[in-house]
C-alpha positions in Angstrom: 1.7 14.2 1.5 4.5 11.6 0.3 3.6 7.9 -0.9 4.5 6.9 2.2 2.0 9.1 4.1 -0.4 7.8 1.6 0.4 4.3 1.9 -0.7 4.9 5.8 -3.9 6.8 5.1 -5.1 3.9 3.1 -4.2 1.4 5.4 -6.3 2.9 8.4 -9.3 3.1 5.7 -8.5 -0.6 5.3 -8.5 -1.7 9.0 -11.7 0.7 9.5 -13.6 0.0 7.1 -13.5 -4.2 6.4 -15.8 -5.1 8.6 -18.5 -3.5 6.6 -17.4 -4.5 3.3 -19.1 -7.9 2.7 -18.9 -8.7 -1.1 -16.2 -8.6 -3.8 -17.1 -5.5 -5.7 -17.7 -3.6 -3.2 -13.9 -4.4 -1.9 -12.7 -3.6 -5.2 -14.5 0.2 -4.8 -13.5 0.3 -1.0 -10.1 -0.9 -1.3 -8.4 -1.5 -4.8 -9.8 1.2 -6.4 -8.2 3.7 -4.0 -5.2 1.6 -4.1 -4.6 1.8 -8.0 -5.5 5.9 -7.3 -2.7 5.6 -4.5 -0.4 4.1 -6.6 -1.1 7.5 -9.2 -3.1 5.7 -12.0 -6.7 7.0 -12.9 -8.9 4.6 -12.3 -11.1 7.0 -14.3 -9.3 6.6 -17.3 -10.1 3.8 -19.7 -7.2 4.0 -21.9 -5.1 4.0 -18.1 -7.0 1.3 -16.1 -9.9 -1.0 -17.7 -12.1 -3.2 -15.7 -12.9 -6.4 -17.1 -10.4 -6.4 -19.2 -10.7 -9.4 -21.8 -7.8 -12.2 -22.2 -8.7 -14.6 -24.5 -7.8 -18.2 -23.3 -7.2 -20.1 -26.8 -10.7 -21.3 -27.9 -12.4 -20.4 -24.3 -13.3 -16.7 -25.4 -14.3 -14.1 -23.2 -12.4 -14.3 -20.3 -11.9 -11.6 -18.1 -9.6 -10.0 -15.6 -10.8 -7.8 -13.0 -8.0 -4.9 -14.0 -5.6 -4.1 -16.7 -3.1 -1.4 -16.7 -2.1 0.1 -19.6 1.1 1.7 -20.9 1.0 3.0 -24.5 -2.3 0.9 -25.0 -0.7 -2.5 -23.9 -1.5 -3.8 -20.6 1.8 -3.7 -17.8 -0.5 -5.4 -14.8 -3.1 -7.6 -14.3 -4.7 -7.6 -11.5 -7.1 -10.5 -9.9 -9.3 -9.2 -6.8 -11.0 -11.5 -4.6 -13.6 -10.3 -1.4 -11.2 -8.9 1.8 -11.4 -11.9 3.7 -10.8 -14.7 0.9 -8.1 -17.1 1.5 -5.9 -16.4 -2.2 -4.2 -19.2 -2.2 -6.8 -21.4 -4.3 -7.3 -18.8 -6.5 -3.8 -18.2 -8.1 -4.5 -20.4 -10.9 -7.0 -18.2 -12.5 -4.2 -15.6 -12.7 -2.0 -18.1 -14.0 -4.1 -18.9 -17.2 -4.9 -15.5 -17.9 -1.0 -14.3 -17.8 0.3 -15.7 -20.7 -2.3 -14.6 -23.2 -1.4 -11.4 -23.0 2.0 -8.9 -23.1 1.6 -8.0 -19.0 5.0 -8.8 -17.7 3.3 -8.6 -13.9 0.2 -9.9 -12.3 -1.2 -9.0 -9.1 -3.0 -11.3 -6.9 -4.9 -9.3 -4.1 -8.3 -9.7 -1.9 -7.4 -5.6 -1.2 -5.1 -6.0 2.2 -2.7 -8.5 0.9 -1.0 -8.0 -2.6 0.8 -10.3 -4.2 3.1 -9.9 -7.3 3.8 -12.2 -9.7 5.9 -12.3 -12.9 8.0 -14.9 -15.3 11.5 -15.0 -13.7 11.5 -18.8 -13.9 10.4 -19.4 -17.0 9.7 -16.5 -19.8 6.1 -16.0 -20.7 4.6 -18.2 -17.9 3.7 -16.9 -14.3 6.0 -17.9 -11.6 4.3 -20.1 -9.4 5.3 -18.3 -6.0 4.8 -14.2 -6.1 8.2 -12.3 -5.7 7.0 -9.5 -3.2 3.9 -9.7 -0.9 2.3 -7.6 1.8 0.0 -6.8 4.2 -1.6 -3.1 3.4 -2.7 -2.9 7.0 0.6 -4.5 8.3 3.0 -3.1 5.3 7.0 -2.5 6.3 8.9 1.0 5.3 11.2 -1.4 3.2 8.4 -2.4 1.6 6.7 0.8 0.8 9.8 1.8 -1.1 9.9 -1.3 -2.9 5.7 -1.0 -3.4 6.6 2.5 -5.2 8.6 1.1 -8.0 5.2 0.4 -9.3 3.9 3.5 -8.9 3.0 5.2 -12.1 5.6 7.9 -12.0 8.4 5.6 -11.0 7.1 2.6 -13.1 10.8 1.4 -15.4 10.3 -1.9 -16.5 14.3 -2.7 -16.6 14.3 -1.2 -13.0 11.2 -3.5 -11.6 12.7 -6.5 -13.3 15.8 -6.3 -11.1 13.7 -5.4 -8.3 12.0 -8.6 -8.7 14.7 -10.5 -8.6 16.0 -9.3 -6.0 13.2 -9.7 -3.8 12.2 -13.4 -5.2 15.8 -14.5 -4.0 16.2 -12.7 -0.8 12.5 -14.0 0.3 13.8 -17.6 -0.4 17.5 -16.7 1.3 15.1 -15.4 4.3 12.9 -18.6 4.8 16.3 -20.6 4.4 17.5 -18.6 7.0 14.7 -19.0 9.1 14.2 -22.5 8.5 17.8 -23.2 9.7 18.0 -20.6 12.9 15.0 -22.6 13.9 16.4 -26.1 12.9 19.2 -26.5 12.0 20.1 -28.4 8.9 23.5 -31.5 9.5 25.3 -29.4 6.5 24.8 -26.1 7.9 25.6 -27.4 11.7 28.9 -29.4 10.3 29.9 -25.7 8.5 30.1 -23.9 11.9 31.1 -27.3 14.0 34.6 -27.6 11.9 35.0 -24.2 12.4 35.7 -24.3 15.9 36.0 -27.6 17.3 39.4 -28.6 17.4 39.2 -32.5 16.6 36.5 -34.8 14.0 33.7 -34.0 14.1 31.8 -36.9 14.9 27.9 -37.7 15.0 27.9 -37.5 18.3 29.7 -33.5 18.2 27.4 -33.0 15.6 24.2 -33.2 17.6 25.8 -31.4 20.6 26.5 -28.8 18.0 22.8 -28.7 16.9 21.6 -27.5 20.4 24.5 -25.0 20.4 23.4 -23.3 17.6 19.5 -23.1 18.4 20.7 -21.4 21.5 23.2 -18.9 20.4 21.0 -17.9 17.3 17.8 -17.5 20.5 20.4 -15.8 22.8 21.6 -13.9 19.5 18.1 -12.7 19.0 17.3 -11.8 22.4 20.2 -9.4 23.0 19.9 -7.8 19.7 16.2 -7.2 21.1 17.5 -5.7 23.9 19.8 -3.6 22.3 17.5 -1.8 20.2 15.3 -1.7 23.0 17.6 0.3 24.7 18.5 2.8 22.4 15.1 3.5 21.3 14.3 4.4 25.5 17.9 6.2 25.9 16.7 8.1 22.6 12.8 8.8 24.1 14.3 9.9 27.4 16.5 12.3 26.0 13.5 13.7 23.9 11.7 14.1 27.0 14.6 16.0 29.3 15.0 18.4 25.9 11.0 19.6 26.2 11.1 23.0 27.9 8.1 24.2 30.3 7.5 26.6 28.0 6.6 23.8 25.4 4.9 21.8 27.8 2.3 24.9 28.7 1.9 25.4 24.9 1.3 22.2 24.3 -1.9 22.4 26.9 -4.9 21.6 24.6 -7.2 24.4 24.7 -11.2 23.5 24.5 -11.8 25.5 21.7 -9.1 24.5 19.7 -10.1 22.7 15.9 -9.6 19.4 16.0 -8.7 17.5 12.9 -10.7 13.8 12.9 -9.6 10.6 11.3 -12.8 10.7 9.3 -12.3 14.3 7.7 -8.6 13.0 7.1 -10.1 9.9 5.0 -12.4 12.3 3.2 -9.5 14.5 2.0 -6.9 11.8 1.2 -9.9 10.5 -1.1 -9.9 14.1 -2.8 -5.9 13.8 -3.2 -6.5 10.5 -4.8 -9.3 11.9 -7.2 -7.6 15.0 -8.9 -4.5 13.4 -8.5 -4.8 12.6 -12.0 -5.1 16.9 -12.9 -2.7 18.2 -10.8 -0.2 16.8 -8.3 -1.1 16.6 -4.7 1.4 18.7 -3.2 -0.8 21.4 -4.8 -4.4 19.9 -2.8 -3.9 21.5 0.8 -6.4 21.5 3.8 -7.6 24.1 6.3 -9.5 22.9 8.9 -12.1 25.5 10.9 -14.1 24.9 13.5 -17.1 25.3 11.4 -15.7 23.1 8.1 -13.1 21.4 6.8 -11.7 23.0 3.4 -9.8 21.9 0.8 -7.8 24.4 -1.7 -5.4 24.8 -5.1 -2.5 25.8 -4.0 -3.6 26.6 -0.5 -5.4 29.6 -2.0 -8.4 31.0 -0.5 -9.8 32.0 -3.6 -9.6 28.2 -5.0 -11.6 26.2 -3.3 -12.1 22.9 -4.2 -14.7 21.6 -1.5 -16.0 21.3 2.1 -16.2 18.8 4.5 -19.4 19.6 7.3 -18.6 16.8 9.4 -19.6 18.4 12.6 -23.3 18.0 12.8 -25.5 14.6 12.8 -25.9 14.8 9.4 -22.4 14.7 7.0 -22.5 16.8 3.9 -19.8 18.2 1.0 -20.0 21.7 -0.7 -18.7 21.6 -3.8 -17.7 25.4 -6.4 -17.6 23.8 -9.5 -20.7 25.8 -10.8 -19.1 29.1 -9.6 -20.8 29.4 -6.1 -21.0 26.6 -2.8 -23.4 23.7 -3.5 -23.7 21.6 -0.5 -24.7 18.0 -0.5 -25.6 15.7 2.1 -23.4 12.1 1.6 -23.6 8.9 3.7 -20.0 8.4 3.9 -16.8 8.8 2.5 -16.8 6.2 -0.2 -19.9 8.2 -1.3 -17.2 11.5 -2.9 -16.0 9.0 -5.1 -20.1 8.9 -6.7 -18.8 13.2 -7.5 -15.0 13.1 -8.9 -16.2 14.5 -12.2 -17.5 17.7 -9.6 -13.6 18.3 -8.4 -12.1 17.4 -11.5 -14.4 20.1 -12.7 -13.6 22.5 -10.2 -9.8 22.0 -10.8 -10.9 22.8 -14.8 -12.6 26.3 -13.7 -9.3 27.0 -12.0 -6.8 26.0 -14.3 -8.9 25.8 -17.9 -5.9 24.2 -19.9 -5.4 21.8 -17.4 -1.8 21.0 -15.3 
């Protein structure tokens, strides 16, 4: 499963689960913890992630951020969580005074659907008032996602993300400029296009005719463009459809009996990724799904299983083999295999005793 793929399977846990989520810490287990795993640090890892990390304000003592991440035992990211359905805006102060006591060159603002990152491009050592990348985790753009996995742990360069930064603080303002003026249109920016095609002065009178000409080219601009794409993407369907042989379609025919895969059992396993993803890499955690569990191997080996998912009945339970035979234990949900990592790391251990 890619970061992308990843990036999804969190976001549907988001959207499902928020509703039940109804104070801060338990958004921070629900949401930013699994995030930070997404993202490939281990959250179980003190000298990786540390909760409640201190940052001494000059004589105010004590003071706390809800994350650090570390790099060669100095923290790279701070990280402020507030509950899922907090309004951030009041609260990037907090973040402000705690980012220049310590060597963090970026700070991340977050309530666990939207993120957003902060660092010192204006003014070295002090937090930039507006963040230089933000999104929604349940609303989150491709673009984005490969922008979101500079950050993650494997791809982390601080030259790189610097760049990256930049780049992304000054096309955000180029985009609300260019917004602002499609919308409205600014005298300078009407005058630029007005001398460009009108043969004679431009007068204040030419000036405001050109105003509405704009508004309505940029709208009809938008519209075709629209269209356009509109039309490819059913030209491109269409084809799809005329290229599907009977044969495929018979296939295709769901039989009655046939294992289905559900949405929960997929949360379950991209929460077992995210655990051991610390021990070995996740290409290496597969699933088989049966009609009487849901298993997940090393290496898709039968002989290395790492645990079951009985989803079927009333009741949900996991099996785990990290004593050498199946243990099964009944859980509430799937938050509640996060309350057993040490019992899959352990399992990866009897399966690989130096470790990966």
């Amino acid at each position: 499963m890619d970061f992308k793929d990843q990036i999804g399977l969190l976001a549907q846990r988001v959207s499902k689960m928020k509703d039940a989520i109804l104070t801060e810490e338990a958004t921070k287990n629900a949401f930013i913890m699994p995030f930070l795993q997404t993202m490939g640090y281990d959250i179980f890892n003190p000298l990786e992630v540390v909760p409640e990390f201190i940052a001494d304000i000059g004589i105010k003592k004590g003071e706390k951020v809800d994350y650090a991440i570390l790099k060669d035992g100095s923290p790279i990211i701070l990280i402020e969580c507030k509950h899922w359905s907090s309004d951030l805006d009041p609260h990037n102060s907090q973040l402000f005074r705690y980012f220049h006591t310590t060597e963090a060159k970026f700070g991340i603002l977050t309530n666990g659907i939207i993120y957003r990152f902060y660092t010192d491009l204006v003014q070295s050592n002090k937090m930039d008032e507006k963040p230089f990348f933000e999104f929604k985790i349940d609303d989150i753009k491709e673009a984005q996602i490969e922008k979101l996995k500079e950050f993650h742990k494997s791809y982390f360069n601080l030259e790189s993300i610097n760049n990256t930064a930049s780049e992304l603080k000054y096309m955000s303002e180029l985009r609300a400029l260019i917004i602002k003026e499609i919308s409205d249109p600014s005298e300078e920016f009407t005058r630029l296009f007005a001398k460009t095609v009108y043969p004679s002065i431009v007068t204040a009178k030419i000036l405001e005719q050109f105003k509405g000409y704009l508004k309505r080219t940029f709208a009809q601009f938008l519209n075709d463009s629209i269209n356009e794409r509109l039309k490819t993407a059913l030209a491109t369907e269409t084809q799809k459809a005329e290229e599907i042989s009977k044969e495929d379609l018979t296939s295709a025919t769901v039989d009655e009996n046939k294992v289905v895969t559900t949405a929960e059992e997929m949360d379950a396993f991209y929460i077992v990724r995210a655990i051991l993803a610390s021990k070995v890499k996740v290409t290496r955690i597969i699933s088989r799904d049966t009609q009487s569990y849901f298993g997940v191997l090393l290496d898709d080996n039968n002989r290395k299983p790492l645990c079951r998912l009985h989803f079927n009945g009333k009741k949900k339970h996991i099996s785990f083999f990290d004593t050498g035979k199946e243990e099964r234990v009944q859980i509430e949900s799937t938050n509640d295999i996060y309350e057993h990592a040490s019992r899959l790391i352990k399992s990866i251990d009897i399966y690989e005793p130096i470790g990966n």
